[in-house]
C-alpha positions in Angstrom: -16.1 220.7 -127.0 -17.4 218.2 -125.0 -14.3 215.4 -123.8 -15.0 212.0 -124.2 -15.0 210.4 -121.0 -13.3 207.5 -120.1 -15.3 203.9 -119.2 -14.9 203.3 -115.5 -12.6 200.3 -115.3 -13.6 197.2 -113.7 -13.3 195.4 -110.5 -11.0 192.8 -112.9 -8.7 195.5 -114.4 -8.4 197.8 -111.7 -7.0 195.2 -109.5 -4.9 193.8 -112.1 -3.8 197.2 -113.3 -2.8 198.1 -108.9 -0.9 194.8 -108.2 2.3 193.9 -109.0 3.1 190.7 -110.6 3.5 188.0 -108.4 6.7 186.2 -108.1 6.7 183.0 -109.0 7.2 180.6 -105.7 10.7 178.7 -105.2 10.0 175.2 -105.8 10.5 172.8 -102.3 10.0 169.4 -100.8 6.1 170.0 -100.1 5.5 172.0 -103.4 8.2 171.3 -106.3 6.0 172.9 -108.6 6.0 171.7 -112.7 8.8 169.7 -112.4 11.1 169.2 -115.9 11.6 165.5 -117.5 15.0 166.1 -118.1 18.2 168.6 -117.3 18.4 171.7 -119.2 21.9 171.2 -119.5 24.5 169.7 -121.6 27.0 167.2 -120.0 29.7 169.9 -121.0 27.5 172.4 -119.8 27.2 170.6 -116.2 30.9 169.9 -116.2 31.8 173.9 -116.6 29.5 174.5 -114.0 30.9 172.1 -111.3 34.7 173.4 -112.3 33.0 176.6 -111.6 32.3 175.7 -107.8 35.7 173.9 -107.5 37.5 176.9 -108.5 35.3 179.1 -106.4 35.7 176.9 -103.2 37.9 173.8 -104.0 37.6 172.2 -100.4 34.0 173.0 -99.1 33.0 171.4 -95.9 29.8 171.2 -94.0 28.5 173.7 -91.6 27.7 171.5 -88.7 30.6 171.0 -85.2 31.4 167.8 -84.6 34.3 166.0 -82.8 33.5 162.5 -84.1 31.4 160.2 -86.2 28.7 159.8 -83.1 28.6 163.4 -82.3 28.2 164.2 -86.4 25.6 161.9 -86.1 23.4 163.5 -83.7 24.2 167.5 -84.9 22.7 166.1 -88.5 19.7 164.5 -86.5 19.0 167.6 -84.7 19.1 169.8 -87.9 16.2 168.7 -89.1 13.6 171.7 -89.4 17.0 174.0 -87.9 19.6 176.3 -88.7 23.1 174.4 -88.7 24.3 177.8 -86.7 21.5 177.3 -83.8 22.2 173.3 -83.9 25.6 174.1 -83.2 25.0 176.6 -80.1 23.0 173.8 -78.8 25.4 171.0 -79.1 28.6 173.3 -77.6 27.9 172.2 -74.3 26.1 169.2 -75.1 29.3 167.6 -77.2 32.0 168.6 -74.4 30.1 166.4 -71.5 28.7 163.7 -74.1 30.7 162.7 -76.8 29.6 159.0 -77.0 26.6 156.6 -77.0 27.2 155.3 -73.8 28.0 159.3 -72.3 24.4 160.5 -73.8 22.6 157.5 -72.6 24.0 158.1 -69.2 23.4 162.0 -69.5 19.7 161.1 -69.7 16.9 162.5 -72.1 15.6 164.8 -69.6 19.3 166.4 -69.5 19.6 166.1 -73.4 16.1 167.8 -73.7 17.8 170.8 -71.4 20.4 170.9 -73.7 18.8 171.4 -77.1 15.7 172.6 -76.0 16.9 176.2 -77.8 15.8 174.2 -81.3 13.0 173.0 -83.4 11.0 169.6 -82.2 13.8 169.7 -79.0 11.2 167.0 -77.2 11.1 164.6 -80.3 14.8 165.3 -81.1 15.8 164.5 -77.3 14.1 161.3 -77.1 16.0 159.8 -80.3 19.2 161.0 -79.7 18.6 158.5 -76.6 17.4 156.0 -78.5 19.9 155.7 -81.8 22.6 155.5 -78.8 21.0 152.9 -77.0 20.9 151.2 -80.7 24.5 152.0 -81.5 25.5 150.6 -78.0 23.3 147.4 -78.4 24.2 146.2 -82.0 27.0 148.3 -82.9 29.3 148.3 -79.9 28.7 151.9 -79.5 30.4 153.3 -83.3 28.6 154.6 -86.2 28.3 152.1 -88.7 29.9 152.7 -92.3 26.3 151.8 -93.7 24.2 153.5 -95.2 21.3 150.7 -94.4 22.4 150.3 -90.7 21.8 154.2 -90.2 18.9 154.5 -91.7 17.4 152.1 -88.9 18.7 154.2 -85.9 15.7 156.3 -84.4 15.6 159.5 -86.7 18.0 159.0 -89.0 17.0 159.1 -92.6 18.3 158.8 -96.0 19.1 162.5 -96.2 21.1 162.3 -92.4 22.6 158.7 -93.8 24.1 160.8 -97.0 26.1 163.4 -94.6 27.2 161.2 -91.8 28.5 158.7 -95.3 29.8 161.4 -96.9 31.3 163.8 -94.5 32.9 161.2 -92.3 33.8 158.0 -94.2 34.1 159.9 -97.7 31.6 158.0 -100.0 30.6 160.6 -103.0 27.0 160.3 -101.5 24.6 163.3 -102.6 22.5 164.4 -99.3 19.2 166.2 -100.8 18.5 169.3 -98.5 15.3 171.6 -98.6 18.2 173.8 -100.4 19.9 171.8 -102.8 16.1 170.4 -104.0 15.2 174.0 -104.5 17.9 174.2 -106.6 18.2 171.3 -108.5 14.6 172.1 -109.9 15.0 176.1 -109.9 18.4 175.7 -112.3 16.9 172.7 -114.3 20.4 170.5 -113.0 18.6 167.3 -111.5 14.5 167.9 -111.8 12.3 165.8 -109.6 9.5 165.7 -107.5 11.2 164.2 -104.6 14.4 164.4 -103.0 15.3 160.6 -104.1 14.1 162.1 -107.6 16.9 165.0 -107.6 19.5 162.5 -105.5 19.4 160.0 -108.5 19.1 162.7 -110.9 22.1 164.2 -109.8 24.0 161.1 -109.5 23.8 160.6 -113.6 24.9 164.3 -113.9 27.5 164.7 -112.0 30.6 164.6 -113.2 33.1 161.3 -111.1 35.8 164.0 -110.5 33.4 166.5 -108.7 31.1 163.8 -106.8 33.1 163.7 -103.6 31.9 167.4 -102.9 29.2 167.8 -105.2 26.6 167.9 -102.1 28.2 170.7 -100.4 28.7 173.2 -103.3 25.0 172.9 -104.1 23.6 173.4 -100.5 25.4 175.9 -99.8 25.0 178.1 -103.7 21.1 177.4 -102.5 21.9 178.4 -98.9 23.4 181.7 -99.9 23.4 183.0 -102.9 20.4 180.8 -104.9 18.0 181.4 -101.9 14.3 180.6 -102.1 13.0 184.2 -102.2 15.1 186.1 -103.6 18.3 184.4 -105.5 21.5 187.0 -105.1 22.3 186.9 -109.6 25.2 189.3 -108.9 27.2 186.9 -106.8 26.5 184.2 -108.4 29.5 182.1 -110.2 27.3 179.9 -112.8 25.5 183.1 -113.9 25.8 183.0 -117.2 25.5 179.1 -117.0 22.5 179.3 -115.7 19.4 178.1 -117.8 17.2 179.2 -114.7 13.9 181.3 -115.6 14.2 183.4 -112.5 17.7 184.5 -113.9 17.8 188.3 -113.4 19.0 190.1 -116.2 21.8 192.1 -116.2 23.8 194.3 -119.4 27.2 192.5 -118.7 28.5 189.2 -116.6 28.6 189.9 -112.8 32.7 190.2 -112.1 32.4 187.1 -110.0 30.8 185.0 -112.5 33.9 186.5 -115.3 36.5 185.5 -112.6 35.4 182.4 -112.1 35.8 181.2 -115.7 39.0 182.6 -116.2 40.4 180.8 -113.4 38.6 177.5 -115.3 40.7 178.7 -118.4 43.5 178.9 -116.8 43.1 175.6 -114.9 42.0 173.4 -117.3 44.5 175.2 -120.3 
């Protein structure tokens, strides 16, 4: 009996049949991707999720070495398109022999380019280092002004570098939108928006008051190293089954840390 041959498939279906699915692209500053008109979450929802981070890490701090406001200053200028770990391996040296406006200015940007020349944009980054301390010497008497408006005019400081210096160092609850906590604002469905003033304001109507001192710091750093942009680490992840996220991977039971975490809430809150 003669078999019945099968139709030769097509360009079309063969290649769709031999390649995988792709994944779907972490949404960033440059390309935030469909972006939500409003949180997927509950305000009791967003609550449990921040007293989730507290209980996980009740004191988080940020990643950069400093020794004062000035030298804070300049680590969170020179982190811009770098690693916190390679800012600070630049800024070892740098800090102990210029730890002032008036020591950098006097250090010189050629020396100051020497320093940091190990990171991103070193030749930019050099020259405005120079010039925010020639600013802070000329109309701040060389300190850091508590003012968010007054940083934002020093050479390469912006609203995100403004946030941390605010935040970190004078304690205002201000919310510093990294490439990481934007990811995961719109990832999550927490604070959508297409632009990191978007997801700051966003998150400043979600946030609970109680949490909004550290708010910043738990979300960078869940997007730093557990929500990453390529592949987001589920099983280590405390808001797991909080999570609203699409890109959620699926698993038969809670992961254990997610399971601890909430019992620790339970027995916190009573």
């Amino acid at each position: 009996m003669e078999k019945t041959k099968t139709p030769p498939r097509t360009n079309a279906a063969a290649k769709k049949a031999g390649k995988p699915k792709p994944r779907k692209k972490a949404p960033s500053v440059d390309n935030p991707g469909k972006v939500l008109k409003r949180s997927r979450y509950s305000k009791a929802e967003t609550a449990e999720i921040f007293q989730r981070f507290h209980a996980d890490n009740p004191e988080p701090e940020g990643e950069l070495d400093y020794v004062n406001a000035y030298t804070l200053l300049v680590a969170v200028v020179l982190s811009a398109q770098a690693t916190d770990v390679g800012v600070n391996r630049a800024t070892k040296n740098l800090f102990q022999i210029a730890d002032t406006p008036a020591k950098m200015v006097a250090l010189g940007e050629d020396r100051v380019r020497e320093e940091i020349r190990t990171i991103g944009l070193f030749k930019t980054k050099a020259k405005n280092v120079i010039l925010l301390s020639e600013q802070l010497i000329r109309d701040h008497g060389g300190e850091v002004p508590e003012d968010r408006e007054a940083l934002e005019k020093l050479p390469g400081v912006g609203r995100k570098t403004a946030n941390v210096v605010l935040n970190i160092f004078f304690g205002y609850p201000t919310i510093a939108v990294d490439t990481h906590l934007f990811r995961l604002s719109n990832r999550i469905g927490m604070a959508p928006g297409k632009t990191p003033l978007d997801v700051e304001k966003a998150l400043e109507k979600v946030i609970p008051q109680e949490f909004s001192q550290h708010a910043h710091h738990w979300l960078i750093l869940h997007g730093r190293y557990i929500c990453k942009a390529r592949k987001p680490e589920c099983r280590r992840c405390v808001i797991y089954d909080l999570c609203r996220s699409p890109e959620r991977e699926p698993f038969d039971s809670i992961p254990e840390v997610a399971a601890k975490t909430a019992a620790k809430v339970t027995r916190a809150t009573g």
